[in-house]
PDB file of N, CA, C and O in Angstrom, chain B, residues numbered from 101:
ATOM      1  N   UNK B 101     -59.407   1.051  -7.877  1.00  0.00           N
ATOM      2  CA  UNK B 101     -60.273   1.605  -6.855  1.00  0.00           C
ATOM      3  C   UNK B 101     -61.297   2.538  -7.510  1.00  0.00           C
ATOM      4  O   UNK B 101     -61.193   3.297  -8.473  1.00  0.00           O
ATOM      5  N   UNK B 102     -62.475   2.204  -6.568  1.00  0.00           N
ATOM      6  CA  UNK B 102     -63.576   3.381  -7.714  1.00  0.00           C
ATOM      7  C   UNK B 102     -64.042   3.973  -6.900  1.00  0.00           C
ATOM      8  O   UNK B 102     -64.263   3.617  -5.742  1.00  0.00           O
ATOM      9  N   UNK B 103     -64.338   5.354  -7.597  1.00  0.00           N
ATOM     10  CA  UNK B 103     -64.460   6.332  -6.875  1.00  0.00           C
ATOM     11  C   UNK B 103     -66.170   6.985  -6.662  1.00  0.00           C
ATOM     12  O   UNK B 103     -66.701   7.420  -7.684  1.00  0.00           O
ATOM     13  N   UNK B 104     -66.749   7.018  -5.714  1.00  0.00           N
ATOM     14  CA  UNK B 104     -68.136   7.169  -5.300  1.00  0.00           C
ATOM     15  C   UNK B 104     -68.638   8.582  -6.640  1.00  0.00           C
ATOM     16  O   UNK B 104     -67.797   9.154  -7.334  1.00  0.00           O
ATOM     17  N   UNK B 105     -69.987   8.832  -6.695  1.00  0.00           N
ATOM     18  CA  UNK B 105     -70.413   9.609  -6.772  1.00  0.00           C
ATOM     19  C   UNK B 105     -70.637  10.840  -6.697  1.00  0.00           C
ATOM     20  O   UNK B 105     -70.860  11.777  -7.463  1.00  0.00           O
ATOM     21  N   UNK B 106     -70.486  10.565  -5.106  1.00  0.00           N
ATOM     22  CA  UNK B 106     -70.571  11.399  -3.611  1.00  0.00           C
ATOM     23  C   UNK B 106     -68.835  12.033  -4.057  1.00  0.00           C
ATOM     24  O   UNK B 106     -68.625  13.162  -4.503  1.00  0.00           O
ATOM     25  N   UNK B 107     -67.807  11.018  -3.803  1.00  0.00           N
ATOM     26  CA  UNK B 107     -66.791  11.798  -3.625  1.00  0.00           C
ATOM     27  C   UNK B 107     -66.283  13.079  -4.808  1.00  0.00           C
ATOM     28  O   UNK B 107     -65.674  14.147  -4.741  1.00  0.00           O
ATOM     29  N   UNK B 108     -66.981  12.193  -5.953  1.00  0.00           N
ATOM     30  CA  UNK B 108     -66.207  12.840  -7.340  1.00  0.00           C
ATOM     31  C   UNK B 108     -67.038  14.684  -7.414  1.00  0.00           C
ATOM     32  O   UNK B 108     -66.729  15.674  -8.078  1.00  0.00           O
ATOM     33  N   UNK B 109     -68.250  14.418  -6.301  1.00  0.00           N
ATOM     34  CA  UNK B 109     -68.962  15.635  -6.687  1.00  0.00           C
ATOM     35  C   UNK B 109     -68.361  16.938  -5.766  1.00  0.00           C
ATOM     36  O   UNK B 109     -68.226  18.120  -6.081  1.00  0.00           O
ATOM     37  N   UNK B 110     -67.936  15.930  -3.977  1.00  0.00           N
ATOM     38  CA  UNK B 110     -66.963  16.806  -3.345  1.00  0.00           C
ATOM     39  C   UNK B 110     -65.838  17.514  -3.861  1.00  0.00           C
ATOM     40  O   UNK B 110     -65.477  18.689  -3.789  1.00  0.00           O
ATOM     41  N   UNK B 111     -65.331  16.373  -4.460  1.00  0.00           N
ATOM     42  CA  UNK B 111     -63.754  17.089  -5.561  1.00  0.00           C
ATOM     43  C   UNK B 111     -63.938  18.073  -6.490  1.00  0.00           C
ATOM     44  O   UNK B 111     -63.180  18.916  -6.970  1.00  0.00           O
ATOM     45  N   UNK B 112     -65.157  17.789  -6.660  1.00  0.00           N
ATOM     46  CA  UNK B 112     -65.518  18.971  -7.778  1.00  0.00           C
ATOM     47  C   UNK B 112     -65.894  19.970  -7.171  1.00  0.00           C
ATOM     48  O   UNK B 112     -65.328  20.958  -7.639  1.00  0.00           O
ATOM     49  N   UNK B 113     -67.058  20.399  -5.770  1.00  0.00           N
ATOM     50  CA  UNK B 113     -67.372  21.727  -5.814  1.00  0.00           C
ATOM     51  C   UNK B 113     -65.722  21.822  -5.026  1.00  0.00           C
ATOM     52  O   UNK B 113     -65.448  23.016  -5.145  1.00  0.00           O
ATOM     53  N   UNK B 114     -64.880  21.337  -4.511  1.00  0.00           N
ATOM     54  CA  UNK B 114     -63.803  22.095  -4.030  1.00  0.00           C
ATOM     55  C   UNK B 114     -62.868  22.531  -4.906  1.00  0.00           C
ATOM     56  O   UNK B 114     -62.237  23.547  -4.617  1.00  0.00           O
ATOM     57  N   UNK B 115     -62.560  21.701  -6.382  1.00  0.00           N
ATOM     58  CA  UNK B 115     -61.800  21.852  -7.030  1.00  0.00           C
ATOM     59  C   UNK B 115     -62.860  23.590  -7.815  1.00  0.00           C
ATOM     60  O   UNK B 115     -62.213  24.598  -8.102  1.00  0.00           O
ATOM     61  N   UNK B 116     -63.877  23.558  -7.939  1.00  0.00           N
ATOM     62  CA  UNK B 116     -64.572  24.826  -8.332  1.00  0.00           C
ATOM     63  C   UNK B 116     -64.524  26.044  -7.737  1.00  0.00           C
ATOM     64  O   UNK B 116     -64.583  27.120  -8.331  1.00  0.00           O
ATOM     65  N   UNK B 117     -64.386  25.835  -6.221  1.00  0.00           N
ATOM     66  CA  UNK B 117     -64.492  26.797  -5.503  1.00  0.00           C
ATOM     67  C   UNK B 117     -62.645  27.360  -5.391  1.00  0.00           C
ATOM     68  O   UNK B 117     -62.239  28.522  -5.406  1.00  0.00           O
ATOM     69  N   UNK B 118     -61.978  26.319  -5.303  1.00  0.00           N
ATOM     70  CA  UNK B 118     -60.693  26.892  -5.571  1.00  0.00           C
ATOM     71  C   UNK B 118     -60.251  27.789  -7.160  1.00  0.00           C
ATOM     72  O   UNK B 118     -59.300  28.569  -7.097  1.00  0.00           O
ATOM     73  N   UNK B 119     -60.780  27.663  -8.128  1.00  0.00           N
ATOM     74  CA  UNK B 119     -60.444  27.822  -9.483  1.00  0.00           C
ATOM     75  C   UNK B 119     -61.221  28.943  -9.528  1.00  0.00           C
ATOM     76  O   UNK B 119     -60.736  29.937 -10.068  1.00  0.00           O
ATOM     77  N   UNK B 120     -62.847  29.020  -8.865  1.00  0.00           N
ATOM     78  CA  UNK B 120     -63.580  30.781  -8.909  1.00  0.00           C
ATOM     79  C   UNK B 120     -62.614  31.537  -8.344  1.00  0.00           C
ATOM     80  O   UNK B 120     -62.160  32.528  -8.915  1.00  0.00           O
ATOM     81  N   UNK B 121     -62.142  31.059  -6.951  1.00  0.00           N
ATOM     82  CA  UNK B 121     -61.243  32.125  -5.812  1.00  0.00           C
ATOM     83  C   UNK B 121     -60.331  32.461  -6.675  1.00  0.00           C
ATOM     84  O   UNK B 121     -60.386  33.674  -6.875  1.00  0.00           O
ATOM     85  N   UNK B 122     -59.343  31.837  -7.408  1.00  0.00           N
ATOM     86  CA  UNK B 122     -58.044  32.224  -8.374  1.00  0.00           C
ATOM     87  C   UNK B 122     -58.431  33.188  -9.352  1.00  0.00           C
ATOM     88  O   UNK B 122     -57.647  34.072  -9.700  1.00  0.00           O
ATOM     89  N   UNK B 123     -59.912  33.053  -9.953  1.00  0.00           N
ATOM     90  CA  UNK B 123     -59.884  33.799 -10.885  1.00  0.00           C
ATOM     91  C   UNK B 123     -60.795  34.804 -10.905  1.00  0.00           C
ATOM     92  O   UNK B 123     -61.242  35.498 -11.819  1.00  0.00           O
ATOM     93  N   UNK B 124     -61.022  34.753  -9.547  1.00  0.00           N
ATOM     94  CA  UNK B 124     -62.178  36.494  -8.813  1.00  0.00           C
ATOM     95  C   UNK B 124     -60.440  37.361  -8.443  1.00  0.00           C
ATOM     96  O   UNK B 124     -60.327  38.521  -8.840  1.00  0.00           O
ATOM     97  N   UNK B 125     -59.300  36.742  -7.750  1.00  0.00           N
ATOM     98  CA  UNK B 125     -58.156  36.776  -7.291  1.00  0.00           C
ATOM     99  C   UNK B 125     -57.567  37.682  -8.946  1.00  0.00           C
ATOM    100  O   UNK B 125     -57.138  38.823  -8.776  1.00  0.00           O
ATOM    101  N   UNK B 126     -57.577  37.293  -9.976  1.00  0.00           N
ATOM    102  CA  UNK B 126     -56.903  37.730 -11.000  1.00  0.00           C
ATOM    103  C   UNK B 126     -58.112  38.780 -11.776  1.00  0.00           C
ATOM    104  O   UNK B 126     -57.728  39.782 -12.380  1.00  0.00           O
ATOM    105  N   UNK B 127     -59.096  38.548 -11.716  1.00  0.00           N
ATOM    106  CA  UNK B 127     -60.066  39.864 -12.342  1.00  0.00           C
ATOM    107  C   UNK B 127     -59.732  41.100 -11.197  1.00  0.00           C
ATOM    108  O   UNK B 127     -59.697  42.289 -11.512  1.00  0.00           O
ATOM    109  N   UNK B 128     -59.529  40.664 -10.012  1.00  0.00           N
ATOM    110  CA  UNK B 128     -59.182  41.841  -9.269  1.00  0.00           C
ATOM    111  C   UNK B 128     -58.104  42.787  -9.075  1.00  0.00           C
ATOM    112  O   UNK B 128     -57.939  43.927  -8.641  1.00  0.00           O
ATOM    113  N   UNK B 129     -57.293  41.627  -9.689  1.00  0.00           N
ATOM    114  CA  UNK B 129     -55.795  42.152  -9.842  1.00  0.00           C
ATOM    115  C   UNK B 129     -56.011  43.054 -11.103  1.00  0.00           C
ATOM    116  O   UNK B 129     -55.224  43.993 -11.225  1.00  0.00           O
ATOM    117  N   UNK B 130     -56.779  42.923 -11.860  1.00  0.00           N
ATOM    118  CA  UNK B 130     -57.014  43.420 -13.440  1.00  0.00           C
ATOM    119  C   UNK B 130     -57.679  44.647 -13.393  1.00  0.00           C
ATOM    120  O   UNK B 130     -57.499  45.599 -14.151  1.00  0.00           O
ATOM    121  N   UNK B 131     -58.602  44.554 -12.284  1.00  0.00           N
ATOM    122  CA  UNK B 131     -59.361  45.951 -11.534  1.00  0.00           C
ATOM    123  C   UNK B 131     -58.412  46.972 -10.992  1.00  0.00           C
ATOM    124  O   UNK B 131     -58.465  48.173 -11.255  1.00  0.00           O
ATOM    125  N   UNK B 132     -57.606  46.434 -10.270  1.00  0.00           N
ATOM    126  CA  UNK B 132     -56.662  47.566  -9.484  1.00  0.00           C
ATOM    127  C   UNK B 132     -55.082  47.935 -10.838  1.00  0.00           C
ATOM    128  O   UNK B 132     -54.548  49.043 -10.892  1.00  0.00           O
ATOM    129  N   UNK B 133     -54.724  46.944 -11.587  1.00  0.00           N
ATOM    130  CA  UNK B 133     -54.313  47.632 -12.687  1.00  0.00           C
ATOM    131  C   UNK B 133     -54.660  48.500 -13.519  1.00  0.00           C
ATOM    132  O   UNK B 133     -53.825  49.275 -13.986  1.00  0.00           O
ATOM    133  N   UNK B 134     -56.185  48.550 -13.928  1.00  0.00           N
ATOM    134  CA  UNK B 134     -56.964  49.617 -14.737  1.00  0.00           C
ATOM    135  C   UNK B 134     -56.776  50.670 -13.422  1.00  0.00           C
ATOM    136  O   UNK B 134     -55.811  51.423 -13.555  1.00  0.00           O
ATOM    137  N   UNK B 135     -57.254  50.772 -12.656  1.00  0.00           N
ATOM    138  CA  UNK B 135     -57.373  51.977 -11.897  1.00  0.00           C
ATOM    139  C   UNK B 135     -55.841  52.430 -12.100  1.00  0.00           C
ATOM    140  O   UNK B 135     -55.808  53.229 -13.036  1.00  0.00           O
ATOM    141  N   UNK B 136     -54.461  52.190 -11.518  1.00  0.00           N
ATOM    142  CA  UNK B 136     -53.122  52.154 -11.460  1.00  0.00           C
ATOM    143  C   UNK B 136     -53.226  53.049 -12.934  1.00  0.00           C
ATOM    144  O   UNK B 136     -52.892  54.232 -12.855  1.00  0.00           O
ATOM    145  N   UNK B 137     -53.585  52.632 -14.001  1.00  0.00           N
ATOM    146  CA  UNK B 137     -53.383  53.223 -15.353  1.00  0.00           C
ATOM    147  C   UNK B 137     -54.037  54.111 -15.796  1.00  0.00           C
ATOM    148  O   UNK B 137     -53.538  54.843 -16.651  1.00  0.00           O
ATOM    149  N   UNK B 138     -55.091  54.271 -15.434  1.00  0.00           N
ATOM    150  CA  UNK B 138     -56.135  55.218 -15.335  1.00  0.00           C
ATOM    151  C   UNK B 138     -55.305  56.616 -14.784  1.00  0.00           C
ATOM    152  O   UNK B 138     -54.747  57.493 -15.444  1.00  0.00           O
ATOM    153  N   UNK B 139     -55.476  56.436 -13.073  1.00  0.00           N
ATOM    154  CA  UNK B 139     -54.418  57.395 -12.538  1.00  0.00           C
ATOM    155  C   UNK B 139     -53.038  57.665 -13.316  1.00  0.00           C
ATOM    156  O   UNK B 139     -52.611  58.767 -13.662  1.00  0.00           O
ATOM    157  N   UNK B 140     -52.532  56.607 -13.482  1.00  0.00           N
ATOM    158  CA  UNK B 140     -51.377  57.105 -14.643  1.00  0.00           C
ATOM    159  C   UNK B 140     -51.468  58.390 -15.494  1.00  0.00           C
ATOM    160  O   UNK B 140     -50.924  59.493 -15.432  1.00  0.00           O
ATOM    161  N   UNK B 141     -52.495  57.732 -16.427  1.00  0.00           N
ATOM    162  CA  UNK B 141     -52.982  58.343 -17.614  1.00  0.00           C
ATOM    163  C   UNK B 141     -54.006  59.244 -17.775  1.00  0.00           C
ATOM    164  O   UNK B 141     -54.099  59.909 -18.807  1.00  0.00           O
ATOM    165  N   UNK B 142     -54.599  59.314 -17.083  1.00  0.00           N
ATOM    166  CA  UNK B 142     -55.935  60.078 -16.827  1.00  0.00           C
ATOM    167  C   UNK B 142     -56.970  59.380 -18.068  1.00  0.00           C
ATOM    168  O   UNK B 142     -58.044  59.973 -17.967  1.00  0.00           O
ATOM    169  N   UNK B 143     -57.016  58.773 -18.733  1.00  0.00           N
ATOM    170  CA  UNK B 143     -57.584  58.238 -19.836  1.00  0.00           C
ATOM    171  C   UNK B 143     -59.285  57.499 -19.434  1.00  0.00           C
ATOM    172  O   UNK B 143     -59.296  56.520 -18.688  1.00  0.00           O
ATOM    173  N   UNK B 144     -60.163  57.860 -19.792  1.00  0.00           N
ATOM    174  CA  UNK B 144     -61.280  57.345 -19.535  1.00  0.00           C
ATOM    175  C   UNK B 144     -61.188  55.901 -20.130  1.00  0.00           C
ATOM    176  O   UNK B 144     -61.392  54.806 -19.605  1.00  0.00           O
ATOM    177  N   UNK B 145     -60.854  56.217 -21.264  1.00  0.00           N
ATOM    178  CA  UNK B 145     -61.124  54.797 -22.362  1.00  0.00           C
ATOM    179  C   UNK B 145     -60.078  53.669 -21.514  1.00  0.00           C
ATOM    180  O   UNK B 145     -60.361  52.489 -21.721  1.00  0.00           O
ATOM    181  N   UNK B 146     -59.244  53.856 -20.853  1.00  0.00           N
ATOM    182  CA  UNK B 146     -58.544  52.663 -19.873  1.00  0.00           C
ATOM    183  C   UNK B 146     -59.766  51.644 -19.313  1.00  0.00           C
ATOM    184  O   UNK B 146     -59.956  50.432 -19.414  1.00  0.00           O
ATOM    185  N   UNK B 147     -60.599  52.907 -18.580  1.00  0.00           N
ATOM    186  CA  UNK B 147     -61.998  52.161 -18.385  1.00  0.00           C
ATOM    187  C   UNK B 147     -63.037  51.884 -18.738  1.00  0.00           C
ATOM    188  O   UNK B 147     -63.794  51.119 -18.142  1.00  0.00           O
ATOM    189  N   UNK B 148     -63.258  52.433 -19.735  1.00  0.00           N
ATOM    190  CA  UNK B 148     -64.026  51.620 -20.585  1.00  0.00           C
ATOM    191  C   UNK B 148     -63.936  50.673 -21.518  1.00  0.00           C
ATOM    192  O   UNK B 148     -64.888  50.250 -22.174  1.00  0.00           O
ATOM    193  N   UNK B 149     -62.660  50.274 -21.616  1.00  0.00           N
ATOM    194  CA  UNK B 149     -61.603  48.983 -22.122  1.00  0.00           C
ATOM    195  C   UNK B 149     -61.720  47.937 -21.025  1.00  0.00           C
ATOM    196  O   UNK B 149     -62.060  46.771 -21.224  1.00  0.00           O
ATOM    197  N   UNK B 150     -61.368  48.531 -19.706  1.00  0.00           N
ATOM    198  CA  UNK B 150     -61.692  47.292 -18.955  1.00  0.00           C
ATOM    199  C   UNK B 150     -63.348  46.700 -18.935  1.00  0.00           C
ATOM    200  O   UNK B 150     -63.781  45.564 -19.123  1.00  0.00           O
ATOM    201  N   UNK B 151     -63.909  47.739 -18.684  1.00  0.00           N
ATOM    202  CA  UNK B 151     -65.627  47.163 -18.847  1.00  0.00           C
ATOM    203  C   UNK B 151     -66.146  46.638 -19.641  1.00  0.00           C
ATOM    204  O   UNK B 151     -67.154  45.961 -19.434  1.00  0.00           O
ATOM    205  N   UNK B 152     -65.310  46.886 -21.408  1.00  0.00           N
ATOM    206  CA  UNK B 152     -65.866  46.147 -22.223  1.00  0.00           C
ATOM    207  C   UNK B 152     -65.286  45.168 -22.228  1.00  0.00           C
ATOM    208  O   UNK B 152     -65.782  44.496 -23.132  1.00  0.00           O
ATOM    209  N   UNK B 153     -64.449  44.592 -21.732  1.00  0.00           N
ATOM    210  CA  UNK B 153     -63.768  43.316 -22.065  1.00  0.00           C
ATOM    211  C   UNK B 153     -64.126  42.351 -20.710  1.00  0.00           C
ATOM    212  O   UNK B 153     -63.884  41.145 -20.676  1.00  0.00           O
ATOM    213  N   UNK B 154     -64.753  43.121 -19.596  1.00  0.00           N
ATOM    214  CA  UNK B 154     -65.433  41.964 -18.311  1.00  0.00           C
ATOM    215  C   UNK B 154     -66.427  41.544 -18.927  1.00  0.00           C
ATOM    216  O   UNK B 154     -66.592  40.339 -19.122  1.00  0.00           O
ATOM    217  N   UNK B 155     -67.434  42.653 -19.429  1.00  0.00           N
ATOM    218  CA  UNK B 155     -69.204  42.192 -20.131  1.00  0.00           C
ATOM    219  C   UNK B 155     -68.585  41.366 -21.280  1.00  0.00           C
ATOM    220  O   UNK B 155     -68.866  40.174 -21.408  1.00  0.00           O
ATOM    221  N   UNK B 156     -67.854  41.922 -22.004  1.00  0.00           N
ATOM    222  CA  UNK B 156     -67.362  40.288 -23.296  1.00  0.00           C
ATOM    223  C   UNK B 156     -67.389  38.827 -22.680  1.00  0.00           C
ATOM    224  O   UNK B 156     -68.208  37.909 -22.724  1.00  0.00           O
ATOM    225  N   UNK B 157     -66.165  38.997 -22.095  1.00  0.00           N
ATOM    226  CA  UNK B 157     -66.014  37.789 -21.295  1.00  0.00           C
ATOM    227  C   UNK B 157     -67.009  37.244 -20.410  1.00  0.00           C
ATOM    228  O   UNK B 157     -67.140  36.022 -20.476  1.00  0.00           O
ATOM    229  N   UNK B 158     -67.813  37.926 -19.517  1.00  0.00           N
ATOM    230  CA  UNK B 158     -69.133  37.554 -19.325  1.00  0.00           C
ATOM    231  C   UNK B 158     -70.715  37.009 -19.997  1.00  0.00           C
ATOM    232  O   UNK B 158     -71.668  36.392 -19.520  1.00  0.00           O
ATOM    233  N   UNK B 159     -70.353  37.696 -21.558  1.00  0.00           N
ATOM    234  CA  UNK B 159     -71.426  37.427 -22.490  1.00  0.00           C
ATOM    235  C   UNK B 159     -70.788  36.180 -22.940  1.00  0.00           C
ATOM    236  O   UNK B 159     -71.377  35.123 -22.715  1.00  0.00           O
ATOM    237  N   UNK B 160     -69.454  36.175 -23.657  1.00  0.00           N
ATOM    238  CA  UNK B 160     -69.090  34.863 -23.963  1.00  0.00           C
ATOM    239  C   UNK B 160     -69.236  33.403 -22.937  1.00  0.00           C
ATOM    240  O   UNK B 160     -69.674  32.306 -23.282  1.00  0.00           O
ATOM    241  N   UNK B 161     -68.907  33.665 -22.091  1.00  0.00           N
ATOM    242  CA  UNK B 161     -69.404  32.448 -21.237  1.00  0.00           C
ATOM    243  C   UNK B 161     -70.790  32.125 -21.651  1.00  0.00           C
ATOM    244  O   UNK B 161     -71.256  31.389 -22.521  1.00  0.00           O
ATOM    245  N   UNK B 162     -71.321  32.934 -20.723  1.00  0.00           N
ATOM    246  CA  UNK B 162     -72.959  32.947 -21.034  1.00  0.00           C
ATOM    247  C   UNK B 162     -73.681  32.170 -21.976  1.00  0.00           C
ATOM    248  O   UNK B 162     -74.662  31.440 -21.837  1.00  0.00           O
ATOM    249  N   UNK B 163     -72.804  32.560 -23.241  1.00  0.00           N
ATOM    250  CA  UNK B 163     -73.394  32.029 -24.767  1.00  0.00           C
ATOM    251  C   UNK B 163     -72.616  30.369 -24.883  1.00  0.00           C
ATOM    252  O   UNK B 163     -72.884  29.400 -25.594  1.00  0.00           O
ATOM    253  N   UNK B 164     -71.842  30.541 -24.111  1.00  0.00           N
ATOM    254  CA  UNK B 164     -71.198  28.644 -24.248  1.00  0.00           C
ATOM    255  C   UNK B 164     -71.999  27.873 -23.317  1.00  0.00           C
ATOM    256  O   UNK B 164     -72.283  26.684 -23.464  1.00  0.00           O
ATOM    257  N   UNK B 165     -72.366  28.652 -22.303  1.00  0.00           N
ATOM    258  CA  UNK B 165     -73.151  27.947 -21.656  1.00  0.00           C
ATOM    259  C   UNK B 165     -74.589  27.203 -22.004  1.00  0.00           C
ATOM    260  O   UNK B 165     -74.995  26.062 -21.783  1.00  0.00           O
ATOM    261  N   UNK B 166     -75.360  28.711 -22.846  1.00  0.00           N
ATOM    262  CA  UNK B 166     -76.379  28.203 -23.464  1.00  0.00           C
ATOM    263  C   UNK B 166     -76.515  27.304 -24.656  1.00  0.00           C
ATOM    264  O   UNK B 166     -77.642  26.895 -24.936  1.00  0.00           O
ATOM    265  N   UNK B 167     -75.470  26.947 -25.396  1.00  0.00           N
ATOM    266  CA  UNK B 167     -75.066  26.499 -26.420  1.00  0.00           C
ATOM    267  C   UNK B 167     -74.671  25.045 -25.642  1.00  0.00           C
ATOM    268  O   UNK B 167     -74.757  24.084 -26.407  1.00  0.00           O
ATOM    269  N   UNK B 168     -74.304  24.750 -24.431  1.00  0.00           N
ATOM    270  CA  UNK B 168     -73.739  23.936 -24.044  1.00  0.00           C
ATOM    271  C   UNK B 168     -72.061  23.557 -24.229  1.00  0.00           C
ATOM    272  O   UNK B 168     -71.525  22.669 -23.566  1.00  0.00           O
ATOM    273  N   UNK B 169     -71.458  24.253 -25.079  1.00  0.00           N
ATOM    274  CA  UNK B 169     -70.252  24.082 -25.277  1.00  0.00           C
ATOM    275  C   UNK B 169     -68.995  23.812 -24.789  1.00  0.00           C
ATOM    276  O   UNK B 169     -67.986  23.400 -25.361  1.00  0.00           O
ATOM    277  N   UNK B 170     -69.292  24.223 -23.193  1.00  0.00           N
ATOM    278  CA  UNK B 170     -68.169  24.441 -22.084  1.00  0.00           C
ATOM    279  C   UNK B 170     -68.196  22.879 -21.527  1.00  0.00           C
ATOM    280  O   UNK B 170     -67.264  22.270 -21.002  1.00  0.00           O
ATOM    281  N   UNK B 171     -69.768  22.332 -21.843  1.00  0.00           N
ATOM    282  CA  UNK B 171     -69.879  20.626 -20.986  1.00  0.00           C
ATOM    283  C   UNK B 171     -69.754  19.859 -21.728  1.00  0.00           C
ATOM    284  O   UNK B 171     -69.653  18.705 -21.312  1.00  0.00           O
ATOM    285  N   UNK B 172     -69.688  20.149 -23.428  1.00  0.00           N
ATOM    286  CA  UNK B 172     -70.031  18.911 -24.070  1.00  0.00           C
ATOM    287  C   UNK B 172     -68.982  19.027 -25.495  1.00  0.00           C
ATOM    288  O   UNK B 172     -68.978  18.126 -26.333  1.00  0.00           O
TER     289      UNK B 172
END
């Protein structure tokens, strides 16, 4: 059986939109742990550990993207 165009592109933005939600779902969980530790600790650098490691992970994408690496 073969599968349309049309359908494979539905499967995809749903299968996308489920996999962003999981992992906006786990950066948030990662947000309210830094805070949790923060308060713990009183430690600034808790948060500025978390910030540098969202903009990393944000720059790294970024750069696979432009590179093409993530599609090809």
């Amino acid at each position: 059986m073969k599968v349309s165009k049309e359908d494979l592109k539905q499967l995809f933005e749903q299968r996308s939109e489920e996999y962003l939600s999981a992992f906006n779902v786990t950066l948030q969980r990662l947000k309210e742990k830094t805070y949790n530790l923060f308060d713990e600790k009183n430690d600034p650098m808790i948060l500025e550990k978390y910030l540098e490691f969202i903009y990393g992970l944000n720059s790294d994408i970024s750069k696979m993207i432009e590179k093409e690496e993530l599609i090809n």
